[in-house]
C-alpha positions as CSV (number, residue, x, y, z in Angstrom):
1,X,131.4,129.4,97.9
2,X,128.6,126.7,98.7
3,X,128.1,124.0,96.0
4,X,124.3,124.8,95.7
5,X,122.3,128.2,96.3
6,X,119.5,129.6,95.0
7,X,118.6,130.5,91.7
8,X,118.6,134.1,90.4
9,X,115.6,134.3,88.4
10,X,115.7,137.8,88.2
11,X,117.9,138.2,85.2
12,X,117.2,134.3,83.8
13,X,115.6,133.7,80.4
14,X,114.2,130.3,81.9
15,X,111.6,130.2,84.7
16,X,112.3,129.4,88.2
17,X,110.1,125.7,88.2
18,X,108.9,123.3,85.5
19,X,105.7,120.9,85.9
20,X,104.9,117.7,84.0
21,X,103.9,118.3,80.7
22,X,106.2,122.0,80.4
23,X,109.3,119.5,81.8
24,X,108.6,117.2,78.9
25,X,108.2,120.0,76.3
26,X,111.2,121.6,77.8
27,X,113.4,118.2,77.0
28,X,112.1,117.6,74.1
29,X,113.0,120.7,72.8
30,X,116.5,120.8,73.8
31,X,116.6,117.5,72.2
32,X,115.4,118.5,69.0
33,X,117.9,121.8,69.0
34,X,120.7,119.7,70.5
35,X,122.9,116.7,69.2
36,X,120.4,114.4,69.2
37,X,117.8,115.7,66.7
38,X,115.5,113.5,67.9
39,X,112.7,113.3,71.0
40,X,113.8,112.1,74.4
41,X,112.3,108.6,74.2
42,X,111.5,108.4,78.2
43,X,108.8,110.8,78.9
44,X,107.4,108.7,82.0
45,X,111.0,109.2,83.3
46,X,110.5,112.9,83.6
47,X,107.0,113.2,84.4
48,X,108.0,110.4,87.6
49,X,110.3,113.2,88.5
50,X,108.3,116.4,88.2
51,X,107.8,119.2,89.2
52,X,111.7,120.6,89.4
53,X,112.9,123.8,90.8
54,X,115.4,125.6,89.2
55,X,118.8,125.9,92.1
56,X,122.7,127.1,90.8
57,X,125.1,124.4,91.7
58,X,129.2,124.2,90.9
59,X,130.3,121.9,88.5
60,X,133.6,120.6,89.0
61,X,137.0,121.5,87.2
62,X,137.4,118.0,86.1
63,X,133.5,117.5,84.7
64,X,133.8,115.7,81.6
65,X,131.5,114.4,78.9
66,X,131.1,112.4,75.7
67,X,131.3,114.1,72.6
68,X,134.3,116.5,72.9
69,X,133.5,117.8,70.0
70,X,129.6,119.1,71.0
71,X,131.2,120.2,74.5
72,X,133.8,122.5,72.9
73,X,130.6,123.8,70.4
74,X,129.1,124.7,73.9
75,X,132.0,126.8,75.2
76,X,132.0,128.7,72.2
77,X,128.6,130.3,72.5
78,X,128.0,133.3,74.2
79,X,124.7,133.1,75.3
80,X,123.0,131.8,78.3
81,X,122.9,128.1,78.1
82,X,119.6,126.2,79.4
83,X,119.6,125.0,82.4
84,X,120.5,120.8,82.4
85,X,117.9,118.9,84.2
86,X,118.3,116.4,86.7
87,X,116.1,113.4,88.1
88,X,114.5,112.4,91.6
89,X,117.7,110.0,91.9
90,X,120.1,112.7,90.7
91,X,121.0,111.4,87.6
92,X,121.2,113.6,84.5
93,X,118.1,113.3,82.0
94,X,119.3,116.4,79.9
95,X,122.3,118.3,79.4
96,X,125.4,116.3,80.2
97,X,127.7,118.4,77.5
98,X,126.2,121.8,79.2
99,X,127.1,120.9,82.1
100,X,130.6,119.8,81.0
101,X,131.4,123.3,78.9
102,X,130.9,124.5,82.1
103,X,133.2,123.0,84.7
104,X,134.7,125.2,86.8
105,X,131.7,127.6,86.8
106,X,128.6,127.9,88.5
107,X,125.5,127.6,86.5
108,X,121.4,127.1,87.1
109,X,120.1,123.8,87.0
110,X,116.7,122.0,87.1
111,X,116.1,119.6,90.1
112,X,113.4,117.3,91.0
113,X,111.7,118.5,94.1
114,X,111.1,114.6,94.8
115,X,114.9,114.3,95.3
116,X,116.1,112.7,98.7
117,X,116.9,115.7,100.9
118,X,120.9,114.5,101.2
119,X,121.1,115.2,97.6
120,X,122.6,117.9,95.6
121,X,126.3,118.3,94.8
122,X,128.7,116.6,92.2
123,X,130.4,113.5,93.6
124,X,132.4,112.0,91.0
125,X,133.6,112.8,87.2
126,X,131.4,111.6,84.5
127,X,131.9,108.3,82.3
128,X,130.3,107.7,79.2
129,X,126.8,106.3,80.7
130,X,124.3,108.1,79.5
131,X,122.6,108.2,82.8
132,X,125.0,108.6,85.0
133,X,124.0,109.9,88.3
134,X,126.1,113.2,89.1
135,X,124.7,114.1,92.5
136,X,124.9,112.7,95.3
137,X,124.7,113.2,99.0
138,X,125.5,115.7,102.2
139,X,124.1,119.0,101.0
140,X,120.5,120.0,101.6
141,X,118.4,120.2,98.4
142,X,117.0,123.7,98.3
């Protein structure tokens, strides 16, 4: 199976795109749901990276994140997760213990269309930096 492919959007609860203002509302909702409780404090970082286009990518087995505890809350739900979102320079800006209650899996994710076109595929196991960039190069971005 490829590392990226389109999105289904048929059957998704979240739409294929986001723009600007919706990619700040979408954070900053997940944010106030999630963990943090809280706004995500670096609007301008997602507005620089807008619009993003929603593509399914593999995550792999050994995908790990901070907070055990909030990752193994993740695997427990049943419903569809939202879709982590990820920057022009392919770093994660939301969604880091989604993504890691899902390794092994293939899931939908939200991608800046301004990401370099040799972007779009995990390239090494997450460390505790919150922005650490999870993409990286050798797959066309969609």
């Amino acid at each position: 199976m490829s590392a990226i492919a389109a999105a289904d959007n048929s059957m998704s609860l979240y739409p294929a795109g986001l723009s600007g203002d919706g990619a700040v509302d979408y954070v900053n909702l997940l944010h106030f749901e999630g963990w943090e409780k809280s706004e995500f404090l670096d609007p301008e970082r997602i507005l620089d990276s807008a619009p993003y286009v929603k593509i399914r990518i593999a995550i792999p087995d050994d995908y790990t994140a901070q907070h055990p505890p909030v990752v193994t809350d993740y695997r427990a739900l049943e419903s569809e997760f939202p879709p982590p979102i990820f920057d022009k320079m392919g770093y994660v800006i939301d969604g880091m213990h989604r993504l890691a209650a899902n390794a092994g899996k293939s899931i939908d994710v939200y991608v800046s269309s301004k990401m370099p076109s040799d972007c779009a595929v995990f390239s090494r196991r997450f460390t505790h930096a919150p922005r650490a960039r999870v993409i990286s190069k050798n797959i066309p971005s969609p």
